[in-house]
N, C-alpha and C positions, 0 to 999 in steps of 0.2 A: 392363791391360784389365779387370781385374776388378773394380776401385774404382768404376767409375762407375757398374754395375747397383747396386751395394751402397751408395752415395750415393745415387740414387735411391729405395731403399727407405726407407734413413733420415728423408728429405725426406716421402715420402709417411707415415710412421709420424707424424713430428712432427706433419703438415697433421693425422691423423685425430685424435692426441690432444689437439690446440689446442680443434678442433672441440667435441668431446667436452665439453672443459672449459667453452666457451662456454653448451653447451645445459644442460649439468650447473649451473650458475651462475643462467643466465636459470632454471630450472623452481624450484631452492630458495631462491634470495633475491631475486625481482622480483613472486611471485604468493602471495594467500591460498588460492587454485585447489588442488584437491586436487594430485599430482606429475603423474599422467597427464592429467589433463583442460588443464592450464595446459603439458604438453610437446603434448600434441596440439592445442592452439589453434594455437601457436606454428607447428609444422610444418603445420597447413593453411593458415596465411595468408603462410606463405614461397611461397608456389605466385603468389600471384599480390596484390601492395600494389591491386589495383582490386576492388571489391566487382560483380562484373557474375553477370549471367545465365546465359552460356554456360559459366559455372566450375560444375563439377557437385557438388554435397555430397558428404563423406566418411562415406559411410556407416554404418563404425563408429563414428564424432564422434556422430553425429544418436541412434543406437542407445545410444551411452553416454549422453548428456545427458539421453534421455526415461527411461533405465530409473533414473533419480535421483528421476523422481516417483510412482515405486510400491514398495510396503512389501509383505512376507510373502507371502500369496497370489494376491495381485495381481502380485509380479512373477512369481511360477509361471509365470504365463499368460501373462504379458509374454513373457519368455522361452522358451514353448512355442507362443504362436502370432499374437506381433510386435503384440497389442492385449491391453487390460484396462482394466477401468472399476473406479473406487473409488466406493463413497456412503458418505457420510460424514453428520452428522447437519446442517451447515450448505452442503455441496455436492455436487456430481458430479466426477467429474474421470474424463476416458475421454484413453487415450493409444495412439495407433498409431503403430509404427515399419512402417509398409507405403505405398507409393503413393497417395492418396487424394483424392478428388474431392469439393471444397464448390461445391454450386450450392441451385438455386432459393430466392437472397436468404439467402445462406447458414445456411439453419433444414436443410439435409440434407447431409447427411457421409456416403458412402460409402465403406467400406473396404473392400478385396477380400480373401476368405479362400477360397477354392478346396475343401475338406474338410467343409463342412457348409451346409446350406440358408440362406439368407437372413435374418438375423434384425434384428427393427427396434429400436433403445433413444433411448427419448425423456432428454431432459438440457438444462433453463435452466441455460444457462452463466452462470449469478448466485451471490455466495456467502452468499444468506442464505437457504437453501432453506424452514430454519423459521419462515417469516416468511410467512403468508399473503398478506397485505396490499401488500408489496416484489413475491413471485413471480408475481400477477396481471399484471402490467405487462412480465413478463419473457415477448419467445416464445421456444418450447419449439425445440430444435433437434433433428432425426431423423436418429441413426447408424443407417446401412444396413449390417449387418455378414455376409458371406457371399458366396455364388457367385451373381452373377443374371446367368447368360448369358440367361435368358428375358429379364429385361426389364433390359436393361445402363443405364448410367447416361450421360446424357447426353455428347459430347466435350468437350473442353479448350477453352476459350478462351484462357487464359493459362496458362502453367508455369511453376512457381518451383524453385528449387533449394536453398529451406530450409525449414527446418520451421515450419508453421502454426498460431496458438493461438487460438482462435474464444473470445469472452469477451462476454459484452453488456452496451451502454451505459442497462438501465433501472433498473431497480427504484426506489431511492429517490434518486437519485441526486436533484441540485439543492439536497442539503444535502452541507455538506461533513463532519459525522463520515461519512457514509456512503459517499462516495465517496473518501474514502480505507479506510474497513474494508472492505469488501467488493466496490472495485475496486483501488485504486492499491497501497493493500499486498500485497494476494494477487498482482495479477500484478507484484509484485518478488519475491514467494515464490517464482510458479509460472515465473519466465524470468531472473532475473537470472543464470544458471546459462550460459545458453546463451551469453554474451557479444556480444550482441545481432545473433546470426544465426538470427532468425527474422521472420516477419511477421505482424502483426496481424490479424484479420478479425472486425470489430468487428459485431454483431449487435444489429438498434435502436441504430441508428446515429443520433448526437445531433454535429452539429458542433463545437457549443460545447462539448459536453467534452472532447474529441478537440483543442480550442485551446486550452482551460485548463490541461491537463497536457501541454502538446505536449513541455515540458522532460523531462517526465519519462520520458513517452515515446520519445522521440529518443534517451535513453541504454538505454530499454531496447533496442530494436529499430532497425538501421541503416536501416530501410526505411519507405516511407510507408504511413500504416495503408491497409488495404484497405477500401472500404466495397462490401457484396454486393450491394447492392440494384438496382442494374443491372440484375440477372439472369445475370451472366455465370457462366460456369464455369472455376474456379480450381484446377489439379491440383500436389500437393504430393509433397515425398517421405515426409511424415510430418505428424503433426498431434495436438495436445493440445485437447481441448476440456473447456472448464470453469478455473474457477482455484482454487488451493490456501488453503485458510482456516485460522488457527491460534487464533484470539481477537480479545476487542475493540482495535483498533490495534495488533497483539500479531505478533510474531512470535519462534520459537522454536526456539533454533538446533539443536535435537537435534531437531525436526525438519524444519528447511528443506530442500531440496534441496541446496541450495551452505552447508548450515552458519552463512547468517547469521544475524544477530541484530537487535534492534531498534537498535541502536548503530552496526552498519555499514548498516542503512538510513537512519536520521539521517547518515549520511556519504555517502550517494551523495544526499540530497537536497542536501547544502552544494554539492557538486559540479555536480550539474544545476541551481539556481540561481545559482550563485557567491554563498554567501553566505560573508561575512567572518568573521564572530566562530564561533568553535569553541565556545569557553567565554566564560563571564562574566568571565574575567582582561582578557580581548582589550579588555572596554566602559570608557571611563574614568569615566562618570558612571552615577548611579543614574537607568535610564529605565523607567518603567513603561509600559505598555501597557493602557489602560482597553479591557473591548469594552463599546458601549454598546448598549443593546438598548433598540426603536422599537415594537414590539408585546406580547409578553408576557414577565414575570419582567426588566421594568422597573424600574431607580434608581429609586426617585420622589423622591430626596434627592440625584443625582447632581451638581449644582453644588458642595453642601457638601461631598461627598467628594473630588472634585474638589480643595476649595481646602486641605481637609485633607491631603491626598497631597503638593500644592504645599509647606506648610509643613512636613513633616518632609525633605525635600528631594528628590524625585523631580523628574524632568521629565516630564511627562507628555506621552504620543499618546494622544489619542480617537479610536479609530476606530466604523464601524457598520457592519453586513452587508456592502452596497452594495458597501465599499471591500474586502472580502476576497473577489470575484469575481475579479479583476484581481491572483491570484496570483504572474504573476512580479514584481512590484514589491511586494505585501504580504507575500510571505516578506522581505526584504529588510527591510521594518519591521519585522516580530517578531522577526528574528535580532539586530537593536538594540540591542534592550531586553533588560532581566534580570530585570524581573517582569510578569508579567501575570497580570491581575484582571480576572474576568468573573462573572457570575450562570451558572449550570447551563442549560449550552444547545451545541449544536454548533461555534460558534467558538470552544470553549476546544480543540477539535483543533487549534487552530493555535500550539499547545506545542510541537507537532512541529518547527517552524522555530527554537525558541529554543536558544542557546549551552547547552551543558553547565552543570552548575551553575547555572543562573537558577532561577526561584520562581514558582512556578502558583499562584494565591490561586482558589478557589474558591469563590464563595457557594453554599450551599446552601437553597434553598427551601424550605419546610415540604412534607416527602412525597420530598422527591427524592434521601432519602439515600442508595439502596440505586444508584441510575443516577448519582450523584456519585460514589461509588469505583469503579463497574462500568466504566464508560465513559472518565472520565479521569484520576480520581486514582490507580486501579492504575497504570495504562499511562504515566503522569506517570514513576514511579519507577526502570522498566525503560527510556525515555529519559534519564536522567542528570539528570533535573527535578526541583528539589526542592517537595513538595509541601504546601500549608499548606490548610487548608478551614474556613472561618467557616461554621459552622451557625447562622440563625437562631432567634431563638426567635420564640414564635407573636404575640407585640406587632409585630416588625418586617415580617411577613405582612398583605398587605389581604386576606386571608381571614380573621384575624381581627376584622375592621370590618364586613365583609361579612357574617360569618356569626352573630360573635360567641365569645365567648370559653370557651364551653360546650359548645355544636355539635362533635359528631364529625368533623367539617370539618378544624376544629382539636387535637383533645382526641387523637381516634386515625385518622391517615390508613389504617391498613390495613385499616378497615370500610367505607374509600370504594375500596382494592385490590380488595378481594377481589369487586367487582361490575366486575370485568373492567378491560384497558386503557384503551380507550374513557369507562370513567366516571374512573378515574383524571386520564387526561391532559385530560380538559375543566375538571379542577378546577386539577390541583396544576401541571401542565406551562402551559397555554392561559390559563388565570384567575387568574391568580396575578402580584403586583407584590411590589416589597419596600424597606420606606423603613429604613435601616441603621443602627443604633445606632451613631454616628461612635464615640464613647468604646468602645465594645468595640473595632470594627472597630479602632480606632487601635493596640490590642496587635496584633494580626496583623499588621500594616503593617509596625511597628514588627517583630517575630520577623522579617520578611525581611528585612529591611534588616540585620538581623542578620548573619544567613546567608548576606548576600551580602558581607559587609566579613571575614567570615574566610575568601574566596576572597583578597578585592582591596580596599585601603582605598581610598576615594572621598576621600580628602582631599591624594591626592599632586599 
Protein backbone atom coordinates (compact mmCIF):
# COMPACT_ATOMS: atom_id res chain seq x y z
CA UNK A 1 0.00 0.00 0.00
CA UNK A 2 2.78 2.17 0.26
CA UNK A 3 4.29 2.05 -3.21
CA UNK A 4 1.76 3.77 -4.83
CA UNK A 5 1.84 7.42 -2.86
CA UNK A 6 5.66 6.90 -3.48
CA UNK A 7 5.17 6.14 -7.27
CA UNK A 8 3.22 9.04 -7.53
CA UNK A 9 5.75 11.28 -6.06
CA UNK A 10 8.25 10.00 -8.40
CA UNK A 11 6.01 10.60 -11.38
CA UNK A 12 5.37 14.12 -10.27
CA UNK A 13 9.25 14.73 -9.35
CA UNK A 14 10.08 13.51 -12.94
CA UNK A 15 7.00 15.77 -14.64
CA UNK A 16 8.68 18.86 -12.63
CA UNK A 17 12.16 18.18 -13.62
CA UNK A 18 11.34 17.50 -17.55
CA UNK A 19 9.62 20.74 -17.12
CA UNK A 20 12.47 22.38 -15.83
CA UNK A 21 14.70 21.27 -18.50
CA UNK A 22 12.39 22.34 -21.12
CA UNK A 23 12.28 26.13 -19.98
CA UNK A 24 16.11 25.87 -18.84
CA UNK A 25 16.77 24.97 -22.76
CA UNK A 26 14.23 27.24 -24.51
CA UNK A 27 15.81 30.57 -22.24
CA UNK A 28 19.85 29.56 -23.05
CA UNK A 29 19.76 28.13 -26.61
CA UNK A 30 16.67 29.60 -28.67
CA UNK A 31 17.08 33.57 -27.64
CA UNK A 32 19.82 36.51 -27.90
CA UNK A 33 17.26 38.05 -25.12
CA UNK A 34 18.94 38.72 -22.03
CA UNK A 35 17.93 34.93 -19.58
CA UNK A 36 15.14 36.76 -17.82
CA UNK A 37 13.59 39.08 -20.39
CA UNK A 38 13.42 35.83 -23.01
CA UNK A 39 12.10 33.34 -19.75
CA UNK A 40 9.45 36.09 -19.18
CA UNK A 41 8.36 36.62 -22.76
CA UNK A 42 7.98 32.90 -22.90
CA UNK A 43 5.79 32.59 -19.67
CA UNK A 44 3.58 35.57 -20.73
CA UNK A 45 2.62 34.27 -24.08
CA UNK A 46 2.07 30.64 -22.55
CA UNK A 47 -1.22 32.32 -21.06
CA UNK A 48 -2.69 32.70 -24.01
CA UNK A 49 -1.31 31.70 -28.41
CA UNK A 50 -4.13 35.01 -29.20
CA UNK A 51 -2.80 38.53 -29.00
CA UNK A 52 -6.45 40.01 -27.69
CA UNK A 53 -7.47 43.00 -25.46
CA UNK A 54 -9.00 41.42 -22.70
CA UNK A 55 -5.53 39.72 -21.78
CA UNK A 56 -4.12 42.15 -19.21
CA UNK A 57 -0.20 43.23 -19.39
CA UNK A 58 2.28 41.69 -17.00
CA UNK A 59 3.15 44.31 -15.29
CA UNK A 60 6.43 43.58 -14.21
CA UNK A 61 7.21 42.53 -18.11
CA UNK A 62 6.13 46.41 -19.09
CA UNK A 63 8.22 47.74 -15.85
CA UNK A 64 11.25 45.70 -16.96
CA UNK A 65 11.41 46.44 -20.64
CA UNK A 66 10.81 50.48 -20.08
CA UNK A 67 13.51 50.53 -17.28
CA UNK A 68 16.08 49.18 -20.25
CA UNK A 69 15.75 52.73 -21.78
CA UNK A 70 17.09 54.85 -18.87
CA UNK A 71 20.65 55.12 -17.66
CA UNK A 72 22.16 56.49 -14.21
CA UNK A 73 19.87 59.18 -12.80
CA UNK A 74 17.23 58.88 -14.80
CA UNK A 75 16.62 55.49 -13.83
CA UNK A 76 16.86 56.85 -10.05
CA UNK A 77 13.60 58.39 -10.79
CA UNK A 78 12.48 55.80 -12.95
CA UNK A 79 12.59 53.71 -10.17
CA UNK A 80 11.39 56.13 -7.46
CA UNK A 81 8.44 57.53 -9.00
CA UNK A 82 7.57 54.99 -12.29
CA UNK A 83 8.55 58.31 -14.79
CA UNK A 84 11.72 60.09 -16.04
CA UNK A 85 12.69 62.14 -19.04
CA UNK A 86 16.21 61.97 -20.61
CA UNK A 87 17.64 65.16 -23.04
CA UNK A 88 20.05 64.33 -24.81
CA UNK A 89 21.73 66.64 -27.39
CA UNK A 90 19.81 64.97 -30.58
CA UNK A 91 16.44 64.06 -28.53
CA UNK A 92 13.99 63.74 -25.67
CA UNK A 93 13.07 60.42 -24.49
CA UNK A 94 10.25 60.58 -21.34
CA UNK A 95 9.25 57.13 -20.08
CA UNK A 96 6.30 56.19 -17.71
CA UNK A 97 5.60 52.78 -16.28
CA UNK A 98 2.11 54.32 -14.78
CA UNK A 99 -1.48 54.38 -16.46
CA UNK A 100 -1.53 57.15 -18.93
CA UNK A 101 -3.88 59.02 -21.11
CA UNK A 102 -2.90 60.42 -24.82
CA UNK A 103 -5.56 62.71 -26.19
CA UNK A 104 -6.20 65.91 -28.00
CA UNK A 105 -4.54 64.45 -31.47
CA UNK A 106 -2.05 63.10 -29.35
CA UNK A 107 0.31 66.34 -28.76
CA UNK A 108 -0.86 65.66 -24.54
CA UNK A 109 0.33 62.78 -22.52
CA UNK A 110 -0.96 62.73 -19.19
CA UNK A 111 0.70 60.75 -16.46
CA UNK A 112 -0.65 60.55 -12.97
CA UNK A 113 1.59 61.14 -9.99
CA UNK A 114 -0.52 61.64 -6.79
CA UNK A 115 2.64 63.44 -4.51
CA UNK A 116 3.27 66.62 -6.20
CA UNK A 117 1.46 69.41 -8.08
CA UNK A 118 1.04 69.25 -11.90
CA UNK A 119 3.88 69.75 -13.82
CA UNK A 120 3.76 70.33 -17.79
CA UNK A 121 7.13 69.09 -20.23
CA UNK A 122 7.07 69.94 -23.65
CA UNK A 123 9.06 67.05 -25.97
CA UNK A 124 8.98 66.72 -30.28
CA UNK A 125 9.16 63.20 -30.31
CA UNK A 126 11.71 63.87 -33.44
CA UNK A 127 15.35 62.63 -33.15
CA UNK A 128 17.13 65.44 -34.62
CA UNK A 129 16.40 68.02 -32.01
CA UNK A 130 19.63 70.07 -33.18
CA UNK A 131 18.29 70.64 -36.24
CA UNK A 132 16.31 73.91 -36.33
CA UNK A 133 15.07 73.63 -39.66
CA UNK A 134 13.75 69.31 -39.32
CA UNK A 135 12.20 70.69 -35.63
CA UNK A 136 10.00 73.51 -37.02
CA UNK A 137 7.82 70.90 -38.79
CA UNK A 138 7.72 68.77 -35.74
CA UNK A 139 4.49 69.39 -33.17
CA UNK A 140 5.52 69.64 -29.70
CA UNK A 141 3.79 67.10 -27.58
CA UNK A 142 2.69 68.16 -23.78
CA UNK A 143 3.47 65.67 -20.68
CA UNK A 144 1.07 66.47 -18.06
CA UNK A 145 3.02 65.18 -15.22
CA UNK A 146 1.14 65.21 -11.50
CA UNK A 147 -2.07 65.17 -9.39
CA UNK A 148 -4.85 67.28 -11.28
CA UNK A 149 -7.88 66.31 -9.52
CA UNK A 150 -8.91 70.18 -10.20
CA UNK A 151 -8.81 69.74 -13.79
CA UNK A 152 -8.76 65.73 -14.58
CA UNK A 153 -8.02 64.61 -17.92
CA UNK A 154 -10.43 63.93 -20.22
CA UNK A 155 -12.06 59.74 -20.18
CA UNK A 156 -10.96 56.88 -22.11
CA UNK A 157 -12.20 56.11 -25.38
CA UNK A 158 -10.21 53.27 -25.99
CA UNK A 159 -7.94 50.86 -23.67
CA UNK A 160 -4.93 48.94 -24.47
CA UNK A 161 -3.19 46.66 -22.64
CA UNK A 162 0.35 47.52 -23.76
CA UNK A 163 2.61 49.79 -23.81
CA UNK A 164 2.56 53.14 -25.89
CA UNK A 165 5.48 54.79 -27.98
CA UNK A 166 4.20 58.33 -29.34
CA UNK A 167 7.03 59.08 -32.14
CA UNK A 168 6.34 61.74 -35.07
CA UNK A 169 5.96 61.21 -38.73
CA UNK A 170 7.76 65.08 -39.78
CA UNK A 171 10.73 66.60 -39.69
CA UNK A 172 12.61 65.81 -42.74
CA UNK A 173 11.31 63.02 -43.70
CA UNK A 174 10.46 62.37 -47.65
CA UNK A 175 14.14 61.78 -48.00
CA UNK A 176 15.18 58.61 -47.24
CA UNK A 177 18.84 59.19 -45.24
CA UNK A 178 16.43 60.78 -42.98
CA UNK A 179 13.92 58.58 -42.35
CA UNK A 180 15.85 56.01 -41.76
CA UNK A 181 18.30 57.99 -39.05
CA UNK A 182 16.02 59.67 -37.12
CA UNK A 183 13.01 57.43 -37.52
CA UNK A 184 13.31 53.78 -38.55
CA UNK A 185 16.55 53.12 -36.66
CA UNK A 186 15.79 54.78 -33.47
CA UNK A 187 12.49 53.25 -33.16
CA UNK A 188 14.39 49.65 -33.62
CA UNK A 189 16.65 51.10 -30.88
CA UNK A 190 13.84 52.44 -28.71
CA UNK A 191 11.31 48.95 -29.30
CA UNK A 192 12.95 46.24 -30.70
CA UNK A 193 13.37 45.09 -27.00
CA UNK A 194 9.80 44.84 -26.37
CA UNK A 195 9.24 41.85 -28.82
CA UNK A 196 6.53 43.65 -30.41
CA UNK A 197 3.98 44.08 -27.65
CA UNK A 198 3.56 47.51 -28.01
CA UNK A 199 1.60 50.20 -30.18
CA UNK A 200 2.37 52.98 -32.12
CA UNK A 201 0.93 56.43 -31.91
CA UNK A 202 2.14 58.12 -34.68
CA UNK A 203 2.07 62.10 -34.31
CA UNK A 204 1.89 64.23 -37.78
CA UNK A 205 0.74 61.45 -39.01
CA UNK A 206 1.85 60.97 -42.92
CA UNK A 207 0.01 57.67 -44.60
CA UNK A 208 2.51 57.07 -46.95
CA UNK A 209 5.16 56.63 -44.48
CA UNK A 210 3.29 54.47 -42.36
CA UNK A 211 2.89 52.31 -45.97
CA UNK A 212 6.39 52.60 -47.00
CA UNK A 213 7.89 50.84 -43.94
CA UNK A 214 4.73 48.97 -43.11
CA UNK A 215 7.33 45.76 -43.26
CA UNK A 216 9.22 47.19 -40.87
CA UNK A 217 6.80 48.21 -38.80
CA UNK A 218 4.70 44.99 -38.59
CA UNK A 219 7.73 43.18 -37.09
CA UNK A 220 8.13 45.96 -34.75
CA UNK A 221 4.86 46.27 -33.36
CA UNK A 222 2.04 43.24 -33.59
CA UNK A 223 -0.67 46.09 -33.65
CA UNK A 224 -1.93 48.58 -36.10
CA UNK A 225 -0.28 51.92 -35.84
CA UNK A 226 -2.57 54.31 -34.18
CA UNK A 227 -3.31 57.63 -35.83
CA UNK A 228 -4.53 60.51 -32.97
CA UNK A 229 -5.95 62.76 -34.86
CA UNK A 230 -9.55 61.78 -34.46
CA UNK A 231 -9.53 63.29 -31.30
CA UNK A 232 -10.07 60.27 -29.37
CA UNK A 233 -8.68 59.42 -26.05
CA UNK A 234 -6.34 56.36 -25.86
CA UNK A 235 -5.42 55.01 -22.20
CA UNK A 236 -2.35 52.86 -21.68
CA UNK A 237 -0.72 51.01 -19.06
CA UNK A 238 2.61 52.62 -19.72
CA UNK A 239 4.13 54.81 -22.42
CA UNK A 240 7.48 56.02 -24.06
CA UNK A 241 7.64 59.11 -25.80
CA UNK A 242 10.31 60.21 -27.89
CA UNK A 243 12.90 57.71 -29.62
CA UNK A 244 16.35 56.74 -28.70
CA UNK A 245 19.31 58.26 -31.16
CA UNK A 246 22.81 56.88 -31.31
CA UNK A 247 24.41 58.46 -34.54
CA UNK A 248 24.45 58.82 -38.16
CA UNK A 249 22.54 55.23 -39.38
CA UNK A 250 24.51 54.18 -36.26
CA UNK A 251 23.60 51.99 -33.76
CA UNK A 252 25.50 50.96 -30.61
CA UNK A 253 25.41 47.91 -28.93
CA UNK A 254 26.66 49.08 -25.46
CA UNK A 255 24.22 51.28 -25.70
CA UNK A 256 20.97 49.93 -27.17
CA UNK A 257 18.53 48.80 -24.91
CA UNK A 258 18.39 44.98 -26.25
CA UNK A 259 22.24 45.20 -26.96
CA UNK A 260 21.91 45.41 -30.52
CA UNK A 261 24.15 46.40 -33.14
CA UNK A 262 24.06 47.58 -36.46
CA UNK A 263 24.53 43.80 -37.89
CA UNK A 264 21.56 42.43 -36.10
CA UNK A 265 19.59 45.42 -37.61
CA UNK A 266 20.78 44.58 -41.17
CA UNK A 267 19.31 41.02 -39.97
CA UNK A 268 15.98 41.90 -38.90
CA UNK A 269 15.75 44.16 -42.16
CA UNK A 270 16.64 40.59 -44.37
CA UNK A 271 13.86 39.24 -42.35
CA UNK A 272 11.10 41.91 -42.74
CA UNK A 273 11.77 42.06 -46.38
CA UNK A 274 12.82 38.52 -47.10
CA UNK A 275 15.77 39.36 -48.84
CA UNK A 276 17.90 36.39 -50.16
CA UNK A 277 21.57 37.14 -50.24
CA UNK A 278 23.14 37.59 -46.60
CA UNK A 279 26.49 37.94 -48.20
CA UNK A 280 28.15 38.59 -51.59
CA UNK A 281 29.05 34.63 -51.52
CA UNK A 282 25.24 33.84 -52.10
CA UNK A 283 25.35 36.46 -55.71
CA UNK A 284 26.97 34.37 -58.75
CA UNK A 285 27.61 37.19 -60.98
CA UNK A 286 29.13 40.66 -60.59
CA UNK A 287 25.89 43.10 -60.43
CA UNK A 288 26.28 46.72 -59.85
CA UNK A 289 23.98 48.92 -58.88
CA UNK A 290 24.18 52.52 -60.59
CA UNK A 291 21.92 55.39 -58.66
CA UNK A 292 21.45 57.88 -61.21
CA UNK A 293 20.56 61.24 -60.31
CA UNK A 294 18.03 63.84 -62.44
CA UNK A 295 18.58 67.12 -60.55
CA UNK A 296 21.65 67.82 -58.94
CA UNK A 297 25.36 66.18 -58.54
CA UNK A 298 24.41 64.78 -62.03
CA UNK A 299 26.82 62.09 -64.38
CA UNK A 300 26.94 64.45 -67.07
CA UNK A 301 29.14 61.34 -68.72
CA UNK A 302 26.75 58.75 -67.43
CA UNK A 303 26.33 56.61 -70.69
CA UNK A 304 30.30 56.37 -70.90
CA UNK A 305 30.37 55.04 -67.47
CA UNK A 306 27.75 53.07 -68.12
CA UNK A 307 29.44 51.15 -71.12
CA UNK A 308 32.72 51.22 -69.17
CA UNK A 309 31.32 49.30 -66.16
CA UNK A 310 29.62 46.97 -68.97
CA UNK A 311 33.10 46.20 -70.25
CA UNK A 312 35.05 45.24 -67.33
CA UNK A 313 32.21 42.83 -66.67
CA UNK A 314 29.41 44.11 -64.29
CA UNK A 315 25.85 43.88 -65.06
CA UNK A 316 24.52 46.65 -64.55
CA UNK A 317 20.79 48.15 -62.83
CA UNK A 318 20.08 51.80 -63.38
CA UNK A 319 17.95 52.95 -61.22
CA UNK A 320 16.60 56.91 -60.17
CA UNK A 321 14.88 58.28 -57.09
CA UNK A 322 11.39 57.61 -58.35
CA UNK A 323 12.16 53.76 -58.27
CA UNK A 324 13.41 53.80 -54.48
CA UNK A 325 9.86 55.05 -53.10
CA UNK A 326 8.45 51.51 -53.65
CA UNK A 327 10.84 50.00 -51.03
CA UNK A 328 9.54 46.54 -50.66
CA UNK A 329 10.49 45.61 -54.15
CA UNK A 330 13.75 48.02 -54.15
CA UNK A 331 15.48 46.49 -51.26
CA UNK A 332 15.02 43.29 -53.20
CA UNK A 333 17.16 44.90 -56.04
CA UNK A 334 20.05 46.35 -53.94
CA UNK A 335 20.18 42.91 -51.93
CA UNK A 336 21.25 41.60 -55.76
CA UNK A 337 23.81 43.35 -56.32
CA UNK A 338 27.37 43.51 -54.72
CA UNK A 339 28.37 46.94 -55.77
CA UNK A 340 26.94 50.06 -55.72
CA UNK A 341 27.94 53.40 -57.06
CA UNK A 342 26.36 56.61 -56.67
CA UNK A 343 27.45 60.45 -56.40
CA UNK A 344 27.00 61.95 -52.48
CA UNK A 345 23.45 62.16 -51.92
CA UNK A 346 20.80 60.29 -49.88
CA UNK A 347 20.28 57.10 -51.91
CA UNK A 348 23.55 55.76 -51.06
CA UNK A 349 21.52 54.91 -47.64
CA UNK A 350 20.34 52.14 -49.55
CA UNK A 351 23.76 50.24 -48.59
CA UNK A 352 21.79 49.24 -45.91
CA UNK A 353 19.97 46.45 -47.99
CA UNK A 354 23.26 45.07 -49.63
CA UNK A 355 24.66 41.43 -48.63
CA UNK A 356 27.63 41.39 -46.29
CA UNK A 357 30.81 41.98 -48.03
CA UNK A 358 29.47 44.05 -51.29
CA UNK A 359 31.35 47.42 -52.19
CA UNK A 360 29.78 51.04 -51.67
CA UNK A 361 31.69 53.21 -54.32
CA UNK A 362 31.12 56.64 -53.44
CA UNK A 363 31.66 59.79 -55.57
CA UNK A 364 32.60 62.67 -53.88
CA UNK A 365 31.90 66.16 -55.12
CA UNK A 366 34.03 69.05 -54.63
CA UNK A 367 33.22 70.25 -50.91
CA UNK A 368 31.37 67.17 -49.69
CA UNK A 369 34.12 65.46 -48.07
CA UNK A 370 33.41 65.95 -44.68
CA UNK A 371 29.25 64.65 -45.33
CA UNK A 372 30.78 61.73 -47.52
CA UNK A 373 32.51 59.94 -44.47
CA UNK A 374 29.99 61.53 -41.88
CA UNK A 375 26.86 60.13 -43.32
CA UNK A 376 27.93 57.02 -45.33
CA UNK A 377 31.16 55.92 -45.61
CA UNK A 378 31.61 55.64 -41.72
CA UNK A 379 28.39 53.81 -41.28
CA UNK A 380 29.31 51.80 -44.64
CA UNK A 381 31.92 49.91 -42.38
CA UNK A 382 29.97 49.05 -39.15
CA UNK A 383 27.31 47.34 -41.92
CA UNK A 384 29.86 44.78 -43.03
CA UNK A 385 30.23 47.08 -46.52
CA UNK A 386 33.22 47.40 -47.93
CA UNK A 387 33.87 50.86 -48.56
CA UNK A 388 35.76 52.50 -51.53
CA UNK A 389 35.41 56.62 -52.29
CA UNK A 390 36.46 58.38 -55.67
CA UNK A 391 37.29 61.91 -54.83
CA UNK A 392 36.98 64.25 -57.64
CA UNK A 393 39.38 66.67 -58.47
CA UNK A 394 38.27 70.32 -59.32
CA UNK A 395 38.46 69.52 -63.55
CA UNK A 396 35.76 66.87 -63.10
CA UNK A 397 33.49 69.67 -61.16
CA UNK A 398 31.03 72.08 -63.44
CA UNK A 399 32.04 74.54 -60.74
CA UNK A 400 35.04 74.53 -62.26
CA UNK A 401 33.56 75.91 -65.76
CA UNK A 402 31.24 77.81 -64.04
CA UNK A 403 33.43 79.55 -61.80
CA UNK A 404 36.73 78.89 -63.15
CA UNK A 405 39.74 77.53 -61.98
CA UNK A 406 40.86 80.21 -59.61
CA UNK A 407 37.70 81.27 -57.79
CA UNK A 408 37.58 80.11 -54.21
CA UNK A 409 34.61 78.30 -55.38
CA UNK A 410 36.99 75.79 -56.42
CA UNK A 411 40.63 76.75 -54.86
CA UNK A 412 39.18 76.45 -50.96
CA UNK A 413 35.41 75.32 -50.38
CA UNK A 414 35.64 76.18 -46.60
CA UNK A 415 35.58 80.08 -47.22
CA UNK A 416 32.18 79.24 -49.02
CA UNK A 417 31.58 76.89 -45.22
CA UNK A 418 32.18 79.12 -43.09
CA UNK A 419 29.19 81.75 -44.44
CA UNK A 420 26.84 79.15 -43.15
CA UNK A 421 24.90 75.99 -44.56
CA UNK A 422 22.59 77.62 -46.58
CA UNK A 423 25.54 79.34 -48.74
CA UNK A 424 27.24 76.07 -48.70
CA UNK A 425 24.67 73.80 -49.93
CA UNK A 426 23.49 76.14 -52.88
CA UNK A 427 26.84 75.82 -54.16
CA UNK A 428 28.52 72.51 -53.54
CA UNK A 429 25.19 70.17 -52.55
CA UNK A 430 22.25 72.03 -55.06
CA UNK A 431 24.90 73.39 -58.06
CA UNK A 432 27.12 71.23 -58.49
CA UNK A 433 27.30 68.20 -61.63
CA UNK A 434 30.25 65.97 -62.25
CA UNK A 435 31.47 64.63 -65.70
CA UNK A 436 34.16 61.53 -64.28
CA UNK A 437 37.55 61.05 -65.42
CA UNK A 438 36.55 57.32 -66.86
CA UNK A 439 40.57 56.27 -66.68
CA UNK A 440 40.78 57.26 -63.10
CA UNK A 441 37.40 56.11 -62.07
CA UNK A 442 38.40 52.73 -63.96
CA UNK A 443 41.02 51.83 -60.94
CA UNK A 444 38.25 52.11 -58.48
CA UNK A 445 36.08 49.79 -60.44
CA UNK A 446 38.53 47.82 -60.91
CA UNK A 447 39.72 47.66 -56.63
CA UNK A 448 36.10 46.32 -56.33
CA UNK A 449 35.90 43.97 -58.31
CA UNK A 450 38.91 42.98 -56.49
CA UNK A 451 37.49 42.75 -53.37
CA UNK A 452 34.70 41.06 -54.40
CA UNK A 453 36.57 37.93 -56.18
CA UNK A 454 38.45 37.29 -52.77
CA UNK A 455 34.92 36.56 -51.26
CA UNK A 456 33.58 34.45 -54.47
CA UNK A 457 35.19 34.01 -58.01
CA UNK A 458 32.80 35.17 -60.63
CA UNK A 459 34.11 32.75 -63.14
CA UNK A 460 32.71 29.46 -61.66
Amino acid sequence: MERQPRRLVNCATLAICLVSIVLVYATFFQSNDTIFESWGYRLSNSRSNIRSESVNIDVDSQEFLLRKLVRGDDRVRFDSDGFSCHTDVHYDLCVANKPVRIYNRGLTVYVPYDHQPLVKRIVKPYARKEDETAMIRVSPVQILYGNSTINPPPACDFSHNVTAVVFANKGFTGNVFHEFNEIIIPLFITTRHFRSRLKFVVTDFELWLVEKYSRVISQLSAYDVINPDDGSVHCFPGAVIGLEYHDNLALKNSDSPGGYSMLNFRKFLRESYNLKANHVSDLRKPTLLFISRRNTRRFLNEHEMVDMMEELGFQIIRVEPKTMMYLNDFAEVVNSCNVMVGAHGAGLTNEIFLPDGAVMIQVVPLGCEWGAITYYGGPAKAMGVQYLEYKIEPEESSLFYTYGKDHPVVTDPESVSSKGYRAFRSVYVDGQDVKINLERFKKTLVKAKQILETSIPFNR
